[in-house]
C-alpha positions in Angstrom: 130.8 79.5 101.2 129.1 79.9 104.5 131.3 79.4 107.4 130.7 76.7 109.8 129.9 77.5 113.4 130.1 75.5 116.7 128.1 76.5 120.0 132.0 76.1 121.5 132.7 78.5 119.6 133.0 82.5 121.4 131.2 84.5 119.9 132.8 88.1 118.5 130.4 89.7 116.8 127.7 92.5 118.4 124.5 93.8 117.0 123.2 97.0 118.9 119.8 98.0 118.5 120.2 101.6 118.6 117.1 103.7 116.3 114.7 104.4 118.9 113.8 108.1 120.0 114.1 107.5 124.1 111.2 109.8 123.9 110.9 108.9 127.9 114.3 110.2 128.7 113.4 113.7 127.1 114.8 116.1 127.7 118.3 114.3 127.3 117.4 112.7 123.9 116.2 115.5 122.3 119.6 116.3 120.7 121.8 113.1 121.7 120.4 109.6 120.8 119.2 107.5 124.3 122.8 105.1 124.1 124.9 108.4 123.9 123.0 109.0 127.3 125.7 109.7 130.3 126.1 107.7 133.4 128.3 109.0 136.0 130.7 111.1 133.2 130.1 108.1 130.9 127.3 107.3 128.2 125.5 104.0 128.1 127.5 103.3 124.3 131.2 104.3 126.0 130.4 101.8 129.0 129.4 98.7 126.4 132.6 99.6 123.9 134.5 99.3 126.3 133.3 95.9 128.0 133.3 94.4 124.2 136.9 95.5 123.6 137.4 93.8 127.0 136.1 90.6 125.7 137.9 90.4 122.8 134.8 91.4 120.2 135.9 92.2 117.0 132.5 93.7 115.3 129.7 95.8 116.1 126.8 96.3 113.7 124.9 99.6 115.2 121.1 99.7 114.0 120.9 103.6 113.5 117.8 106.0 113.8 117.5 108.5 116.0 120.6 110.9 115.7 121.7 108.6 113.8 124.9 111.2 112.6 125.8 111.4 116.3 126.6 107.8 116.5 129.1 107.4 113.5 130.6 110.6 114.9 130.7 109.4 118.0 132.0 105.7 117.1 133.8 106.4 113.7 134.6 103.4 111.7 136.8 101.3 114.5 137.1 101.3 118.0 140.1 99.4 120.0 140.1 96.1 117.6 136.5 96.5 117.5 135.0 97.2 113.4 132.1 99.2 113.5 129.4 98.7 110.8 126.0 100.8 110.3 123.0 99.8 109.6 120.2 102.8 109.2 116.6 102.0 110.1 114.3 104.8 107.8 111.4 103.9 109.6 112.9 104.0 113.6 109.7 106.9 114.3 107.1 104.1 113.4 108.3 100.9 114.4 109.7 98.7 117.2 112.6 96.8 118.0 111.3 93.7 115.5 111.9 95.7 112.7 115.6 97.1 114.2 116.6 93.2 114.3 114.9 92.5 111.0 117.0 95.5 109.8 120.3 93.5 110.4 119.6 90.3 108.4 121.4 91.2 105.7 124.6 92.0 107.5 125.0 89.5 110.1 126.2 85.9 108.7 127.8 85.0 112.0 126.4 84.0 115.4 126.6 87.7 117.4 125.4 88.8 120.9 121.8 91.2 120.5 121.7 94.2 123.0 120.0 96.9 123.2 121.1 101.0 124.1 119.6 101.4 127.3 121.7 99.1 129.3 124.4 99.5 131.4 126.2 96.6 133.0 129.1 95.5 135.2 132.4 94.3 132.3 132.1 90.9 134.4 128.2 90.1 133.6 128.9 89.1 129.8 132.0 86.6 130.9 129.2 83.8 130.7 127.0 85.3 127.8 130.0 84.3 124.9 129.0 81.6 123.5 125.8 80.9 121.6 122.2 80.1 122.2 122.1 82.2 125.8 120.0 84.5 127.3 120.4 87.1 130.6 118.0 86.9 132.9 117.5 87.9 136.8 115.4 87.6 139.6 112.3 89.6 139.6 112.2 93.1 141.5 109.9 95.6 141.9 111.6 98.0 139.9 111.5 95.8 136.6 108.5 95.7 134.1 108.9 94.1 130.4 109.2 90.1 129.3 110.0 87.4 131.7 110.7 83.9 131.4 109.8 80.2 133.2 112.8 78.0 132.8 112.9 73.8 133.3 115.2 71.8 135.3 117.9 72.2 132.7 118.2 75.8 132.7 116.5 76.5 129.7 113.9 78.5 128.8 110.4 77.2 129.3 108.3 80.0 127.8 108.7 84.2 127.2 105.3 85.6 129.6 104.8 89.0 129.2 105.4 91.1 132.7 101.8 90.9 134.2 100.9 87.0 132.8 100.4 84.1 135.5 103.1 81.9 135.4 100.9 79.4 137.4 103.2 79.4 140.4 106.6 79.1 138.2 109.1 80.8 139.3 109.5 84.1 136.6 112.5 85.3 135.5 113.4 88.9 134.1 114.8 89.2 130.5 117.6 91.2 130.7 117.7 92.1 126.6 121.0 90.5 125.7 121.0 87.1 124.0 123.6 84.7 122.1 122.9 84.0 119.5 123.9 80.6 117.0 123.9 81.0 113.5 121.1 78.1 112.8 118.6 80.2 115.4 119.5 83.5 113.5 118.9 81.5 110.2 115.8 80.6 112.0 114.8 84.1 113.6 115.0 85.7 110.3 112.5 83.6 108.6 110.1 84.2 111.1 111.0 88.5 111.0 110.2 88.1 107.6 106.7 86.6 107.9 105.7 89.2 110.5 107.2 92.2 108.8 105.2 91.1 105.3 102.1 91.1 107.8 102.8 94.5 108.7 103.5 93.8 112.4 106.3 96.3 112.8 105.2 97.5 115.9 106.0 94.3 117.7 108.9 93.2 120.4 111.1 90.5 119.0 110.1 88.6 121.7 107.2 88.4 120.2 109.8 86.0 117.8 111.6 84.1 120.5 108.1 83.1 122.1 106.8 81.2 119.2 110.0 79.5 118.6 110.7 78.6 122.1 107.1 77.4 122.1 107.1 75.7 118.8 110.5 74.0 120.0 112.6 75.6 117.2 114.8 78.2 119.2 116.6 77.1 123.0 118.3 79.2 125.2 120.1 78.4 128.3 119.7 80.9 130.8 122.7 83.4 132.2 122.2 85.2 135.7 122.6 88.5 135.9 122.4 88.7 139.5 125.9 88.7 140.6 126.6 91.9 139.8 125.0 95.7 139.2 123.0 96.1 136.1 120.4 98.4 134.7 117.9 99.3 132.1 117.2 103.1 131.5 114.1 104.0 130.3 113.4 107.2 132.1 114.8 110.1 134.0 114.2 108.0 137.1 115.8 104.7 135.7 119.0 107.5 134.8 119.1 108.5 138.7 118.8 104.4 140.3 121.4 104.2 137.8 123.8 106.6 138.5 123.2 105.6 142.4 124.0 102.3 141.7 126.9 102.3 139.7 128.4 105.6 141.6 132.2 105.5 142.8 130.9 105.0 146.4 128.8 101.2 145.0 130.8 100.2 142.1 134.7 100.8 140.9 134.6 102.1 137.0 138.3 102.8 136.9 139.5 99.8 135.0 136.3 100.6 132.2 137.0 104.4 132.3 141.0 103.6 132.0 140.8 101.5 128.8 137.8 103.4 127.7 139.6 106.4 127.5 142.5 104.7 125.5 139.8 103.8 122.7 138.5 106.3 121.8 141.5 109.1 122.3 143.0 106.5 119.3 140.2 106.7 117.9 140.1 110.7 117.9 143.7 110.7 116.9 142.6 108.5 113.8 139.7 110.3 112.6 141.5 114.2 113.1 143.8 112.8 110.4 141.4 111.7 107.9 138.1 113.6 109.0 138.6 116.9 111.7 135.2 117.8 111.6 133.8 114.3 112.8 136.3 114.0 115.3 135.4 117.2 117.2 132.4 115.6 119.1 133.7 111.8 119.9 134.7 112.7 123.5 132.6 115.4 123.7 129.3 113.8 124.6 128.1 115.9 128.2 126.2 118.3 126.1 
């Protein structure tokens, strides 16, 4: 018996999309995955753990690829109150994100929040994004490349565009890759993943996805802004070094994430030294 969910409803599940390579951060990825990437003494999956456990999430499905060994070491089985469950990817060296989020269908029989392993993100940001059918967004800078949205008078989404398409003198708004979503729009979602993955089109965005529906009138979000407080996507060596400026002690206080961050997962060591030594050896260990 399925479960019956209302958009009042928080949601408490997360699905990470973590397979790809980061083959534009290499060096760095070339023995760590990209999420496992440090910013200011902390990596990218340390800072979002931490801001789940905050919100009171109590799963995390990790799509796996890359590394994938370095991940479960690093996260174990359970973090804080948070379950951790794995989902491997075979094909992560030949496909995109699309095929990551058709990866999870089979797992996921809840409404969750997507995001993906290159973000990092003031705790505060995801206050508004916990209830279904949302989507981050911010105002468009220089620095940001990637989908965008137009949004109508009721602060929903109009239409995806990608970066360089004319939005005809609407006002274009920067996807920020993390989205609510309700369990009748995953039910949704997944139908459509499966047509385009039968078509072979694994090389897609999932975007790709949310365009048709939100053109087609079968998938709404109402937008979150993002723009209140310090976030950033990491795609590069020079996306790591904006970051690190920007969330440095002297912009941005970390000490209530690194204080409770540290509690996880120094349980979590604890745990695993009893029933696995060998795996625990690397959780906190994550510089090299």
């Amino acid at each position: 018996m399925k479960h019956s969910y209302s958009n009042n409803e928080r949601v408490t599940t997360a699905l990470l999309l973590a397979a790809g390579i980061g083959s534009r951060l290499h060096p760095l990825t070339q023995n760590e995955p990209k999420c496992l990437t440090i910013v200011n003494g902390m990596s990218i999956l340390e800072r979002l753990i931490s801001s789940l456990n905050q919100h009171g999430f109590k799963r995390l499905v990790v799509v796996t690829g890359h590394m994938k060994n370095r991940i479960r070491e690093f996260l174990g089985n359970q973090v804080g109150n948070i379950k951790i469950d794995y989902v491997f990817s075979p094909l992560y060296k030949t496909t995109n994100n699309i095929y990551s989020l058709w990866m999870a269908r089979e797992v996921i029989n809840e409404p969750f929040l997507l995001l993906e392993s290159d973000l990092v993100f003031d705790e505060s940001l995801l206050d508004a994004m916990l209830y279904p059918d949302r989507i981050a967004v911010a105002k468009v800078q220089p620095w940001m490349n990637g989908s965008c949205v137009t949004i109508n008078k009721s602060q929903q989404v109009k239409a995806f565009l990608a970066d360089n398409a004319d939005s005809f003198g609407e006002i274009k708004y920067k996807t920020v890759n993390i989205y609510s979503i309700s369990l009748n729009s995953w039910y949704g979602i997944v139908k459509r993943l499966d047509k385009h993955i039968s078509d072979g089109k694994v090389n897609r965005y999932y975007e790709t996805i949310f365009a048709e529906m939100i053109a087609d009138g079968s998938l709404s979000f109402e937008i979150v802004s993002f723009d209140g407080n310090p976030w950033y996507e990491i795609d590069t060596i020079e996306d790591l070094a904006k970051a690190e400026k920007l969330f440095s002690s002297d912009n941005y206080t970390t000490t209530q994430i690194v204080t409770f961050s540290q509690l996880y997962f120094l349980n979590m060591r604890l745990i695993n030294a009893v029933t696995s030594p060998r795996e625990a050896t690397g959780i906190l260990n994550v510089s090299n």
